[in-house]
N, CA, C and O atoms as a MOPAC input file, in Angstrom:
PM7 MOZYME 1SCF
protein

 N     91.14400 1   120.25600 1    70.30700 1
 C     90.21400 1   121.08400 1    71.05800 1
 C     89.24200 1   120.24900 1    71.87700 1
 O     89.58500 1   119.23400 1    72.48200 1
 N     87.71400 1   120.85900 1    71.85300 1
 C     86.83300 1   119.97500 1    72.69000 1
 C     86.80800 1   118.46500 1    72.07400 1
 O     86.71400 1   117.65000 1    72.99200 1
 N     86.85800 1   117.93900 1    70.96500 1
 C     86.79000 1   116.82400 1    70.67700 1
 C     87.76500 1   115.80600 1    71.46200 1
 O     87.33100 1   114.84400 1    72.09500 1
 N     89.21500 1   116.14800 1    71.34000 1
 C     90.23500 1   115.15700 1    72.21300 1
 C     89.73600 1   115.18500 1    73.54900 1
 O     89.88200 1   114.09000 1    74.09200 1
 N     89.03900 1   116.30400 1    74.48800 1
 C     88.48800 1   116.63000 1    76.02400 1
 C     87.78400 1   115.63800 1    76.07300 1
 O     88.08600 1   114.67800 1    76.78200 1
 N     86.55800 1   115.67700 1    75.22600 1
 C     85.36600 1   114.35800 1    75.19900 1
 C     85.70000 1   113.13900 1    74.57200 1
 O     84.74000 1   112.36900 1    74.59000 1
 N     86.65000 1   112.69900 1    74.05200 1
 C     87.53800 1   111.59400 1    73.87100 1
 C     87.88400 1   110.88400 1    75.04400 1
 O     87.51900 1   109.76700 1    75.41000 1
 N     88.80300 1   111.87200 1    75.68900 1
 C     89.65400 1   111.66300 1    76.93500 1
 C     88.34200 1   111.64700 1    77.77700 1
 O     88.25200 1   110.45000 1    78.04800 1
 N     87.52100 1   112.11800 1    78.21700 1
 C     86.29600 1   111.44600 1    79.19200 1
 C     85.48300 1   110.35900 1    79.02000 1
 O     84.85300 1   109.71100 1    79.85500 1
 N     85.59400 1   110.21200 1    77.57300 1
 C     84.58900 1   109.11100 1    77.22600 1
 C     85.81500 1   108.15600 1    77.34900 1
 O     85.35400 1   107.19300 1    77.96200 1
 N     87.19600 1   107.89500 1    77.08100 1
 C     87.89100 1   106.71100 1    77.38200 1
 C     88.22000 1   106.64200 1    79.14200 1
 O     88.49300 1   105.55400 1    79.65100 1
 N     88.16700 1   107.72600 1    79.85600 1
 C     88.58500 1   107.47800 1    81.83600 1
 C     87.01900 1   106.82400 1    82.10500 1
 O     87.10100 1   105.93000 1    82.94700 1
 N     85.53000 1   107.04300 1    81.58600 1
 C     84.32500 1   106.44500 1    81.77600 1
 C     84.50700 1   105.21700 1    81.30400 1
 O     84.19300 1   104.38000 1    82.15000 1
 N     84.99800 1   104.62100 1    80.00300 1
 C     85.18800 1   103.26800 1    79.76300 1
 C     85.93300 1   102.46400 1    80.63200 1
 O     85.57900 1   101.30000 1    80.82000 1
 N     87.24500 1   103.08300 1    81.37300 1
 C     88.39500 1   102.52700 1    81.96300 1
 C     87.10600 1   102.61300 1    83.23400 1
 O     86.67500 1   101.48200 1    83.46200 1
 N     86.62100 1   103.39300 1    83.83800 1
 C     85.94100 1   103.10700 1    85.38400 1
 C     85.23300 1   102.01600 1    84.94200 1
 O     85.37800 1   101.15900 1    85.81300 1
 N     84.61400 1   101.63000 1    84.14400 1
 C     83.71300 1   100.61000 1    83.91900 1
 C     84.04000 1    99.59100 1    83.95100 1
 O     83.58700 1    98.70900 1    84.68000 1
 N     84.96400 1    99.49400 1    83.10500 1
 C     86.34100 1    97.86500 1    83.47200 1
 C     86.42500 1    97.87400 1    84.93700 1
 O     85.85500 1    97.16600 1    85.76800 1
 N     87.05600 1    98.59500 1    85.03500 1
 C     87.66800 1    98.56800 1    86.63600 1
 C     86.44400 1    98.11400 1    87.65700 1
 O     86.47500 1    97.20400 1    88.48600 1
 N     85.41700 1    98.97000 1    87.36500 1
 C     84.30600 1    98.61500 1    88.39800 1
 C     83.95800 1    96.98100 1    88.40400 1
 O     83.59300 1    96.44200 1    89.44900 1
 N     84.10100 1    96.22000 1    87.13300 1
 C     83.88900 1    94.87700 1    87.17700 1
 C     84.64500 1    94.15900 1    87.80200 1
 O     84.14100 1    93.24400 1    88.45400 1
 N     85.96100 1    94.32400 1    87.80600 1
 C     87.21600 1    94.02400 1    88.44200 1
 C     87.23500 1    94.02600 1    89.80200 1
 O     87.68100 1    93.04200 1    90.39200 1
 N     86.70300 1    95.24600 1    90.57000 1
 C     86.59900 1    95.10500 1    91.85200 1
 C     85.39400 1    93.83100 1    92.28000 1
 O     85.85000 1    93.43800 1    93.35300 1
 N     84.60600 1    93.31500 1    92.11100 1
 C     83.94300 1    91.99300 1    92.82000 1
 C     85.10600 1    91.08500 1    92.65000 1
 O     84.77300 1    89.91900 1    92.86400 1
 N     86.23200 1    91.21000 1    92.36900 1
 C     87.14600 1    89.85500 1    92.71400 1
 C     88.27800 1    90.96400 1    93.46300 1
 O     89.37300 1    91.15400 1    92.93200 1
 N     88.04200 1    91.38600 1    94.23700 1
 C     88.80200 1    91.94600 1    94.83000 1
 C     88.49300 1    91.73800 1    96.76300 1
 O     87.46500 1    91.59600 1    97.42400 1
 N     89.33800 1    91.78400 1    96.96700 1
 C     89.04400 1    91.23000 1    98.54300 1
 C     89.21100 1    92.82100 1    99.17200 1
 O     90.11800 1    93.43800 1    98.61400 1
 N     88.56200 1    93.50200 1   100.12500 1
 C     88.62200 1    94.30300 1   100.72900 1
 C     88.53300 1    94.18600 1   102.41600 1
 O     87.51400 1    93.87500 1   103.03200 1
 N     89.57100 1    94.44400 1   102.88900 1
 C     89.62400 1    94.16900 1   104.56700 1
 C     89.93600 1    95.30200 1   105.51300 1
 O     90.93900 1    95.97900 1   105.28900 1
 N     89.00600 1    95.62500 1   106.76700 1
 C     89.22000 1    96.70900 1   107.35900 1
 C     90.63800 1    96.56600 1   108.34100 1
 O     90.98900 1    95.52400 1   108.89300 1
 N     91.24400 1    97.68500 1   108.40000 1
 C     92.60700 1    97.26400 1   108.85200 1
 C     92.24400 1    99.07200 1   110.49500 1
 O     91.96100 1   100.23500 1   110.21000 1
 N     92.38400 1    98.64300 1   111.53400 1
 C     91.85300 1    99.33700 1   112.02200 1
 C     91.20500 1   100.82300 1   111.57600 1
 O     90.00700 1   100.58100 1   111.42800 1
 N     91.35800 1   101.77500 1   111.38700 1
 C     90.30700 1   102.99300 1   110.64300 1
 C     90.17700 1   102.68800 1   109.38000 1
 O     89.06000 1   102.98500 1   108.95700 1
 N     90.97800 1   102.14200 1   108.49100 1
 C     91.35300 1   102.07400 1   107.00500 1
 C     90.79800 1   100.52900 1   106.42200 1
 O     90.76200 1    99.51400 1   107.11800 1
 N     90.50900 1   100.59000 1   105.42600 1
 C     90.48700 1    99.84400 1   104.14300 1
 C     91.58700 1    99.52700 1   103.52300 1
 O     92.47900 1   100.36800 1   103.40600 1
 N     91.74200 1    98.04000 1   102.92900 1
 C     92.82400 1    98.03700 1   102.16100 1
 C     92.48800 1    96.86300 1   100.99800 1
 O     91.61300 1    96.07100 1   101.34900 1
 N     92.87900 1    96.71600 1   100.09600 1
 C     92.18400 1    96.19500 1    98.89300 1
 C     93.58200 1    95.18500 1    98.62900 1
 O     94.71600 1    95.58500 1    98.36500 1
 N     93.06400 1    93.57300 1    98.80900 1
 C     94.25600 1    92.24600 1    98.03300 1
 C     93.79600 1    92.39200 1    96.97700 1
 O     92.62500 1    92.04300 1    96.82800 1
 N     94.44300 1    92.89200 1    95.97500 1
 C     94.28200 1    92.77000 1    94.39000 1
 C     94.54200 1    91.35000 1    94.23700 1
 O     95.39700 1    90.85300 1    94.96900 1
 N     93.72100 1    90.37200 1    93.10400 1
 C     93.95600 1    89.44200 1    92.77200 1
 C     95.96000 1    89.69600 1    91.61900 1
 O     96.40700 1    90.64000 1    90.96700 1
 N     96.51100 1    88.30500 1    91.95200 1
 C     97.72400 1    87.87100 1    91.17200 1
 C     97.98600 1    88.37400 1    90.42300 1
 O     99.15500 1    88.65000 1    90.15800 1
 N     96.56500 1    88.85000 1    89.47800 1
 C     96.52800 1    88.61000 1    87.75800 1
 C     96.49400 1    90.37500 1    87.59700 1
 O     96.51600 1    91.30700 1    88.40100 1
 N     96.40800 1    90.21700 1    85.66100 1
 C     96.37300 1    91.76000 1    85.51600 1
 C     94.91500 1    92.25600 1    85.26900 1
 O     94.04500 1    91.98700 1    84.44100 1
 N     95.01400 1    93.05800 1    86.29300 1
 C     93.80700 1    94.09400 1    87.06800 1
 C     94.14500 1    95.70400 1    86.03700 1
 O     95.28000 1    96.08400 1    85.75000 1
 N     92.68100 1    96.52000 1    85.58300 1
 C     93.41000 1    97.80100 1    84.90900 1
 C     94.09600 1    98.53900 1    86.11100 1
 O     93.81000 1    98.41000 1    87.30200 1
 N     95.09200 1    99.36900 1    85.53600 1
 C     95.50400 1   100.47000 1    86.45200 1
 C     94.49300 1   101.44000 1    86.95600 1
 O     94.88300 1   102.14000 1    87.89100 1
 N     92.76400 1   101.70700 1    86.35700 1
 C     92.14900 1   102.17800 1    86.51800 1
 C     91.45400 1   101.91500 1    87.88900 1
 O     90.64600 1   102.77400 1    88.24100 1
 N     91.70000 1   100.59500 1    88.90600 1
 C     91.03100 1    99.80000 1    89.50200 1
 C     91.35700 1   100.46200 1    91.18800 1
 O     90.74000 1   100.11500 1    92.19500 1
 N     92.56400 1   101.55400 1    91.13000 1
 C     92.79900 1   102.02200 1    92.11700 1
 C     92.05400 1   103.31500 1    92.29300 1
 O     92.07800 1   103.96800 1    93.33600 1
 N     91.27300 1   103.70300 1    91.01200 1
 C     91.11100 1   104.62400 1    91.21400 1
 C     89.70000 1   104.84000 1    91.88600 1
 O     89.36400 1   105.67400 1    92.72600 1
 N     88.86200 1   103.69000 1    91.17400 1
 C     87.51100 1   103.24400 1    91.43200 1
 C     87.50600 1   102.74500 1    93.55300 1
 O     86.71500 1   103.25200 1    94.34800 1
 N     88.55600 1   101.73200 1    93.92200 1
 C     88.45600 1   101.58500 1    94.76100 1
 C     88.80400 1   102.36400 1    95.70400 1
 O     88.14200 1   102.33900 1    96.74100 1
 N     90.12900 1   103.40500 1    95.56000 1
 C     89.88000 1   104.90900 1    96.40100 1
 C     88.47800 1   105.49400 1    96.52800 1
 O     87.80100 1   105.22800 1    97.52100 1
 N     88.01000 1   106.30100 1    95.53200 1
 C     86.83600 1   107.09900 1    94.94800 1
 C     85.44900 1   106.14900 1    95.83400 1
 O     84.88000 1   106.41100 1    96.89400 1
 N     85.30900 1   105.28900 1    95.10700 1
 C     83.95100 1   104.32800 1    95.56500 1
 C     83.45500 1   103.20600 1    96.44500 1
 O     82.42400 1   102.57100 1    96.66600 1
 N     84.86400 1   103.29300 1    96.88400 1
 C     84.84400 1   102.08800 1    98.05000 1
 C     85.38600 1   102.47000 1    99.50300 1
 O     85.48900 1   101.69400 1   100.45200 1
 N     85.77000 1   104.07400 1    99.47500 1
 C     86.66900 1   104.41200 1   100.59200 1
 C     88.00600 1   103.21800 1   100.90900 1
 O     88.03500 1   102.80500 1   102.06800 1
 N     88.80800 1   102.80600 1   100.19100 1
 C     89.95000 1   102.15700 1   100.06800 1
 C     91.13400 1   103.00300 1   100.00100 1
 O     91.36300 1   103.83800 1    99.12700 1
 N     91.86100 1   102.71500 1   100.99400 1
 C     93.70000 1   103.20600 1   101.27200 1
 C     94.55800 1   103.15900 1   100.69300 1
 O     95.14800 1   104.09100 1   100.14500 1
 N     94.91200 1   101.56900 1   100.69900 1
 C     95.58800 1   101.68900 1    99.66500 1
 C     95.36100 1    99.61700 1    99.49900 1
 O     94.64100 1    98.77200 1   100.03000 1
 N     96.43100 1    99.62900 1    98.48200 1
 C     96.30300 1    98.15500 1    97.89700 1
 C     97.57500 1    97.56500 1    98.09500 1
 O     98.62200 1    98.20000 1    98.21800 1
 N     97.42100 1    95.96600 1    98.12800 1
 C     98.32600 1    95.15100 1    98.25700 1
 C     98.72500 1    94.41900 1    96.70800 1
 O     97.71700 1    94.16200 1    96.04900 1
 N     99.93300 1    94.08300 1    96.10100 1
 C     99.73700 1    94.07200 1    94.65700 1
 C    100.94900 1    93.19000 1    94.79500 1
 O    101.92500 1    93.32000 1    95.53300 1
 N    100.53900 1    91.89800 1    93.56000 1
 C    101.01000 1    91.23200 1    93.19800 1
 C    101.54300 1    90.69200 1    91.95100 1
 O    100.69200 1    90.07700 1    91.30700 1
 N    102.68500 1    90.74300 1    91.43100 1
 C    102.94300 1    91.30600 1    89.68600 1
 C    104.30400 1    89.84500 1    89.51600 1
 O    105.41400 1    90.31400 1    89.26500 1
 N    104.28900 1    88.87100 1    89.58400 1
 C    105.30100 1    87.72000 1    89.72000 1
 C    105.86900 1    87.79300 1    90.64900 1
 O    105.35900 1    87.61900 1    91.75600 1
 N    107.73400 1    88.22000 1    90.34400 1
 C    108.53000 1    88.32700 1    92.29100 1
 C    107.78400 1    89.56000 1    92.93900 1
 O    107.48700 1    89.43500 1    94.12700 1
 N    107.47700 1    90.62700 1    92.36000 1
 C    106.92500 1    91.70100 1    92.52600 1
 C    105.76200 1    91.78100 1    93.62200 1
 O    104.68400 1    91.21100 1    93.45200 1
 N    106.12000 1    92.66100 1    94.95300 1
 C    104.84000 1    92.20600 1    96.33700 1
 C    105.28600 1    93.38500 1    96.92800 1
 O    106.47100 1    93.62200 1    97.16200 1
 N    104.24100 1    94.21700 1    97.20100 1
 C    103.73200 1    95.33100 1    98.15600 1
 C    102.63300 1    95.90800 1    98.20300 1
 O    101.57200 1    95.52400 1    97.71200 1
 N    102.86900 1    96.96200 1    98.86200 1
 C    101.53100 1    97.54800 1    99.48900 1
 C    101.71900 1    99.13400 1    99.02100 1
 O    102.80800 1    99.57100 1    99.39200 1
 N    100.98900 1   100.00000 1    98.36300 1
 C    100.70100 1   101.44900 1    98.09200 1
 C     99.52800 1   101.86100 1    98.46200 1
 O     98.44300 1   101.36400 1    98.16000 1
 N     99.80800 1   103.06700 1    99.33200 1
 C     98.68900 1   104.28800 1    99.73900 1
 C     98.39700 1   104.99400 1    98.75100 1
 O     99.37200 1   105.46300 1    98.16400 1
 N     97.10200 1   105.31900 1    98.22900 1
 C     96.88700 1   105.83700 1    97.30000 1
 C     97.26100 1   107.25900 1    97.24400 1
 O     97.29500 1   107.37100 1    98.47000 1
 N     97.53500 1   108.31000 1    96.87600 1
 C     97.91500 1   109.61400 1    96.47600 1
 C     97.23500 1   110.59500 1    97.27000 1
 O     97.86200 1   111.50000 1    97.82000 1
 N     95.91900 1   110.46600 1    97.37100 1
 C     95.44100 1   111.92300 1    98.57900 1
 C     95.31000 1   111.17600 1    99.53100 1
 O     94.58500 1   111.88700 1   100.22600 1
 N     95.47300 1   110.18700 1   100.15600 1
 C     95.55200 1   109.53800 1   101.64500 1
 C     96.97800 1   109.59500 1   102.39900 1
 O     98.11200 1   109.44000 1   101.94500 1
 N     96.48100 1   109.90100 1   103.85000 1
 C     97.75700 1   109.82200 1   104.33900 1
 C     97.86000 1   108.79500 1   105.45700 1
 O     98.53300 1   109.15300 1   106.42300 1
 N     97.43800 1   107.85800 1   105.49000 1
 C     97.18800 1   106.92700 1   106.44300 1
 C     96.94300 1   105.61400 1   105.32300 1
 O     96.35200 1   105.66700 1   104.24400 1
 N     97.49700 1   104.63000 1   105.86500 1
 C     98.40400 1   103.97400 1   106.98300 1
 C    100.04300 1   104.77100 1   106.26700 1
 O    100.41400 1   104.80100 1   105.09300 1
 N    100.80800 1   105.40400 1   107.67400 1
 C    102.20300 1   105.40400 1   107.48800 1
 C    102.71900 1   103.97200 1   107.24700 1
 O    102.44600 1   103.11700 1   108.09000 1
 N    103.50800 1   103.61700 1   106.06500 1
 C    103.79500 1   102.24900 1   105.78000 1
 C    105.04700 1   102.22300 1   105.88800 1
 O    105.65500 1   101.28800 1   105.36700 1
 N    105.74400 1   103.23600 1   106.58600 1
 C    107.64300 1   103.51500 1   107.32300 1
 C    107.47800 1   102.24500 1   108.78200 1
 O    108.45200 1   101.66000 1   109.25700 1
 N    106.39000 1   102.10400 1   109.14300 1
 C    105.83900 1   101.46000 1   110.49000 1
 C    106.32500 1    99.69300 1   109.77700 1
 O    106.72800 1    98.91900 1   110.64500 1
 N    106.27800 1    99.11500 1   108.27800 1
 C    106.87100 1    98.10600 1   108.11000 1
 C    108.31300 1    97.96100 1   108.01300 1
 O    108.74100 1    96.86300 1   108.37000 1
 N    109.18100 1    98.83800 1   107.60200 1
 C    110.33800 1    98.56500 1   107.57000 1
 C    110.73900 1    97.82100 1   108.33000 1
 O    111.01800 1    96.83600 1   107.64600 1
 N    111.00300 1    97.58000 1   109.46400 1
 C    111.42300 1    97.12200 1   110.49900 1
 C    111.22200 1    95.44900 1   110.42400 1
 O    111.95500 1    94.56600 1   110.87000 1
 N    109.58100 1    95.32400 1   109.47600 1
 C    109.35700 1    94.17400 1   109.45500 1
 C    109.88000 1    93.09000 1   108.48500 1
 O    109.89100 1    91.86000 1   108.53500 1
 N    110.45100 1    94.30800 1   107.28300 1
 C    110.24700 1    93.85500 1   106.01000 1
 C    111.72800 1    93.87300 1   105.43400 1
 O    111.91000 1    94.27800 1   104.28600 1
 N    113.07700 1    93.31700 1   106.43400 1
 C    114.25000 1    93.75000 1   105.78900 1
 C    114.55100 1    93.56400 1   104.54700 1
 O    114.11800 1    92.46800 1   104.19100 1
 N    115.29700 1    94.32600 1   103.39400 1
 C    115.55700 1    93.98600 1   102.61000 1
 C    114.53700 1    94.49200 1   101.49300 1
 O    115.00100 1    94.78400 1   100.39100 1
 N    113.47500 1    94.58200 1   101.67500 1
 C    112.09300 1    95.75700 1   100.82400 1
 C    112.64800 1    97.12300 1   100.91900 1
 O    113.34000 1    97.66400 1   101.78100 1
 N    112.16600 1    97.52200 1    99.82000 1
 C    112.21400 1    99.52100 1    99.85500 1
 C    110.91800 1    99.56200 1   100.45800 1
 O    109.96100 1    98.81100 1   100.27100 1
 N    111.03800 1   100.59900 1   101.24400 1
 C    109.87800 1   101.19100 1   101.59800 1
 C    110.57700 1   102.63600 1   101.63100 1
 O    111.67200 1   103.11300 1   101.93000 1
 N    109.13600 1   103.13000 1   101.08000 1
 C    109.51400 1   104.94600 1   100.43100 1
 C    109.42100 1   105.68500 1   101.98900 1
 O    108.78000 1   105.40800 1   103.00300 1
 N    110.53800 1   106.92300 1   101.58800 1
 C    110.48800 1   107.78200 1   103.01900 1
 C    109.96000 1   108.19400 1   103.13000 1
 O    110.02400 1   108.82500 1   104.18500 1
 N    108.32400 1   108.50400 1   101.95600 1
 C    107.29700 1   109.44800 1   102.48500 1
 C    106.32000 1   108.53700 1   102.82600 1
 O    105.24800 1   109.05300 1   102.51100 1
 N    106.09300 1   107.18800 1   103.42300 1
 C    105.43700 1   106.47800 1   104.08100 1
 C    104.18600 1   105.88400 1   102.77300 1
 O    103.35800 1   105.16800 1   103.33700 1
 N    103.94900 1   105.99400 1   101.53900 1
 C    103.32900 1   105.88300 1   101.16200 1
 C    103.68400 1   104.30100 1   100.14200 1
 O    102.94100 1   103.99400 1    99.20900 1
 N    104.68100 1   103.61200 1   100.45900 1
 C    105.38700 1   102.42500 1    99.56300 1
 C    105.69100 1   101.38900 1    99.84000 1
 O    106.85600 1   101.41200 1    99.44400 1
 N    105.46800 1    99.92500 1   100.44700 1
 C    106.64500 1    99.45700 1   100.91300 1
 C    106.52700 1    98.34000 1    99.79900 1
 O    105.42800 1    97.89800 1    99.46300 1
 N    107.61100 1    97.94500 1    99.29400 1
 C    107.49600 1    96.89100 1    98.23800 1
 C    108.66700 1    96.22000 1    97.98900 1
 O    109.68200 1    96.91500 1    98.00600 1
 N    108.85000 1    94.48200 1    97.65100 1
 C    109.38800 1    94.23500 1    97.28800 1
 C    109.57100 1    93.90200 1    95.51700 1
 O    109.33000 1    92.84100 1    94.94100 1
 N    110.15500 1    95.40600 1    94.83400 1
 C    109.63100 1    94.92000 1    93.45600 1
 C    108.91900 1    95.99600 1    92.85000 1
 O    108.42300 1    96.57600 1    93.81600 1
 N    108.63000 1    96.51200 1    91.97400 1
 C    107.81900 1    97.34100 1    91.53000 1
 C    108.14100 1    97.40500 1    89.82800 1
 O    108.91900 1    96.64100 1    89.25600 1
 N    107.23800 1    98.66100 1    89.07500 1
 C    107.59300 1    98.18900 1    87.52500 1
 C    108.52800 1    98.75200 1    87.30100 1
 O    109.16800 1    98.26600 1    86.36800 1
 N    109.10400 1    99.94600 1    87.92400 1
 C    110.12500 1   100.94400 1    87.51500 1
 C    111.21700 1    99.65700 1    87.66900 1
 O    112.10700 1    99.62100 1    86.81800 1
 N    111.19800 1    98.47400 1    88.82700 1
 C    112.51300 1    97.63100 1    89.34800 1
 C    112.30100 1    96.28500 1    89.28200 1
 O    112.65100 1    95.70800 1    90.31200 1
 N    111.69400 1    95.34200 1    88.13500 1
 C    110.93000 1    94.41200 1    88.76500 1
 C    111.69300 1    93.58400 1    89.53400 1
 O    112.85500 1    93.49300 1    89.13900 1
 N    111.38300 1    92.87900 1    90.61700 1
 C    112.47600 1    91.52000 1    91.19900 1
 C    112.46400 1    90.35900 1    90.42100 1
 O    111.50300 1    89.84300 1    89.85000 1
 N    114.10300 1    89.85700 1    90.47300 1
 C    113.65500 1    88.44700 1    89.25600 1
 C    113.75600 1    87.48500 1    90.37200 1
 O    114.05700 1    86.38200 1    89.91500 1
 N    113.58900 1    87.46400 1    91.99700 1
 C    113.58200 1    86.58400 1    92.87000 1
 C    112.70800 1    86.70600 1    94.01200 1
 O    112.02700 1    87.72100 1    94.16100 1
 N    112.66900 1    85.51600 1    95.02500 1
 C    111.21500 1    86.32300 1    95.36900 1
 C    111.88000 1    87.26700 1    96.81300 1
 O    113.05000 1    87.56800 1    97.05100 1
 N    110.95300 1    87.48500 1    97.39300 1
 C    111.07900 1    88.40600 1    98.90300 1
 C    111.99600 1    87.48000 1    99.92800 1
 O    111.77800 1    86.28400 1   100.12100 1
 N    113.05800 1    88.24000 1   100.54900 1
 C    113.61800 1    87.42400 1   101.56400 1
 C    112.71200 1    86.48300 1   102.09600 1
 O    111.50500 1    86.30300 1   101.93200 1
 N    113.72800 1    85.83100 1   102.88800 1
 C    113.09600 1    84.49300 1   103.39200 1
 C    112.69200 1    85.53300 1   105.04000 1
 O    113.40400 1    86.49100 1   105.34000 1
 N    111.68200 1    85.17700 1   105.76900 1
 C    111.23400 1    85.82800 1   106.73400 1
 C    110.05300 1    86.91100 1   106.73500 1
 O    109.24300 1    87.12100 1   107.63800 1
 N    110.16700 1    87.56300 1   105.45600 1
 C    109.61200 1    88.49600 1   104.90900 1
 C    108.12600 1    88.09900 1   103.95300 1
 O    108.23700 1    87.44000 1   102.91900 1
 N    106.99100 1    88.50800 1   104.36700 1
 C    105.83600 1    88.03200 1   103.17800 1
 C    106.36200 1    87.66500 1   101.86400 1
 O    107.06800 1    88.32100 1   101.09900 1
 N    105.85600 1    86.43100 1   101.74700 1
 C    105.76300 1    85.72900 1   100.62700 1
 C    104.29800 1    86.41300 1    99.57200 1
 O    104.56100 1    87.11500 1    98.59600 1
 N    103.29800 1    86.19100 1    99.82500 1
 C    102.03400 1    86.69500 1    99.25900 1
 C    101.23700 1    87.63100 1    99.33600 1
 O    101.35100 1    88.48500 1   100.21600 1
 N    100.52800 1    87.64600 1    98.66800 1
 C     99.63000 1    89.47900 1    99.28700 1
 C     99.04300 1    88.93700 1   100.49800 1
 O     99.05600 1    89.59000 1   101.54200 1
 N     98.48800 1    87.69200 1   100.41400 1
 C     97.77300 1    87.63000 1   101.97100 1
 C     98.88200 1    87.33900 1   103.24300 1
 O     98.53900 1    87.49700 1   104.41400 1
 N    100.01900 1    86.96900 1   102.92500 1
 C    100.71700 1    87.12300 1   103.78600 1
 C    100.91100 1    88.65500 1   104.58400 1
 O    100.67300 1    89.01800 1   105.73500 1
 N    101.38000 1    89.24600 1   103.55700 1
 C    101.32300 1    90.84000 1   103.48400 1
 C    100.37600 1    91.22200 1   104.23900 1
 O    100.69500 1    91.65100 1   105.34800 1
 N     98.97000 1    91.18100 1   103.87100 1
 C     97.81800 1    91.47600 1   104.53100 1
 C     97.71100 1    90.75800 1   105.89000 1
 O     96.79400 1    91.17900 1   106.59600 1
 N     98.40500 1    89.83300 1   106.36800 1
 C     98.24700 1    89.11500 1   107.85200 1
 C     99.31900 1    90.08900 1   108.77800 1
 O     99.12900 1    90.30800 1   109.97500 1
 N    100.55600 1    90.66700 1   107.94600 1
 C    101.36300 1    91.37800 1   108.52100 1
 C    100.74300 1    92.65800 1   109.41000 1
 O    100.68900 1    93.02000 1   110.58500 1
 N    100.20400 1    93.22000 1   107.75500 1
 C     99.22000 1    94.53800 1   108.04900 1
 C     98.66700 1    94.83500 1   108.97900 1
 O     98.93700 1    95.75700 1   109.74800 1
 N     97.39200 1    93.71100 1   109.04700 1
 C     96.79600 1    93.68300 1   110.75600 1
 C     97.54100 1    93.44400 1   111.44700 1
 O     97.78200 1    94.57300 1   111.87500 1
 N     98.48500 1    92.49400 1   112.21300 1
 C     99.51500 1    92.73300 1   112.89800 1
 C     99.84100 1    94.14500 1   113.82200 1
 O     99.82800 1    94.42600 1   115.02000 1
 N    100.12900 1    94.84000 1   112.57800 1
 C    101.02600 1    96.20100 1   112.70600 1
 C     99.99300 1    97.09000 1   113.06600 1
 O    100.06800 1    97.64300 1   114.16300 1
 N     99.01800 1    97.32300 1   112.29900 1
 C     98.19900 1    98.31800 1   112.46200 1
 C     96.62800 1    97.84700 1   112.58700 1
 O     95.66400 1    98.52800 1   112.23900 1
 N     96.58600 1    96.57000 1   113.14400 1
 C     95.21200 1    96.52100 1   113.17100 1
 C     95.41000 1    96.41600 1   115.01400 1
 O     94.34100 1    96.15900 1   115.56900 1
 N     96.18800 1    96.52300 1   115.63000 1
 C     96.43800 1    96.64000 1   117.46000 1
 C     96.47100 1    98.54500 1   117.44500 1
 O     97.37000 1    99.25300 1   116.98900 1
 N     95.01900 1    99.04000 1   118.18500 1
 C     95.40100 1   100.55400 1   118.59300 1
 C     96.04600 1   101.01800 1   119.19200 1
 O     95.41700 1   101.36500 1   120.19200 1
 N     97.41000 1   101.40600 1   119.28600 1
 C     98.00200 1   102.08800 1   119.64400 1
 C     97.53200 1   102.85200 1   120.79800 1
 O     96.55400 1   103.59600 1   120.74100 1
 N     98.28100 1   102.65000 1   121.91200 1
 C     97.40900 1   103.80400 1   123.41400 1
 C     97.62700 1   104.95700 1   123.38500 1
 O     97.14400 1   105.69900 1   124.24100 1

């Protein structure tokens, strides 16, 4: 009943709190209208996307998990379309609803790294990004 409710709030308030510490090592860069967050290498909570959507106006994140390298739009954002990398990124999935592009993920991890041509690092990734979408479109 109410006890598991106030359980479950008092542990998503503990998890924002982690997370909120987590974000000062987090790099945040404006990518023309949008925000986008280089998660450090290491393990960051899963809570940390939620804090930097919510409290930082952040898009989405660039994430780095060993061979594992992409970029996710967070869930109520619909911007940046990330179908706009394919082209860049042969050989990555990138999801058809524009919200994915990755080489690697937990459902798939990669045991090798990203084609050769293709970002090597999140900041590589992130140099792409601007690239693509930090030039306005006429």
């Amino acid at each position: 009943g109410m006890g598991r409710i106030v359980r479950g709030l008092n542990l998503l308030h503990a998890a924002r709190i982690l997370a909120r510490e987590h974000v000062a090592r987090v790099r945040i860069e404006r990518i023309g209208d949008w925000r986008i967050a280089l998660l450090p290498p290491d393990e960051v909570p899963a809570s940390i996307g939620i804090v930097l959507n919510e409290e930082h106006d952040v898009s989405a994140e660039i994430y780095r998990d060993g061979h594992n390298l992409g970029v996710r739009r967070y869930p109520d954002r619909s911007a940046p379309d990330l179908r706009r990398l394919a082209s860049h990124v042969p050989g990555w999935f990138v999801h058809s609803a524009g919200f994915l592009a990755c080489w690697g993920n937990n459902a798939s991890p990669e045991t090798t790294p990203p084609p050769r041509g293709t970002p090597q690092s999140g900041e590589e990734l992130l140099v792409l990004l601007k690239e693509i979408y930090g030039r306005q479109v006429p």
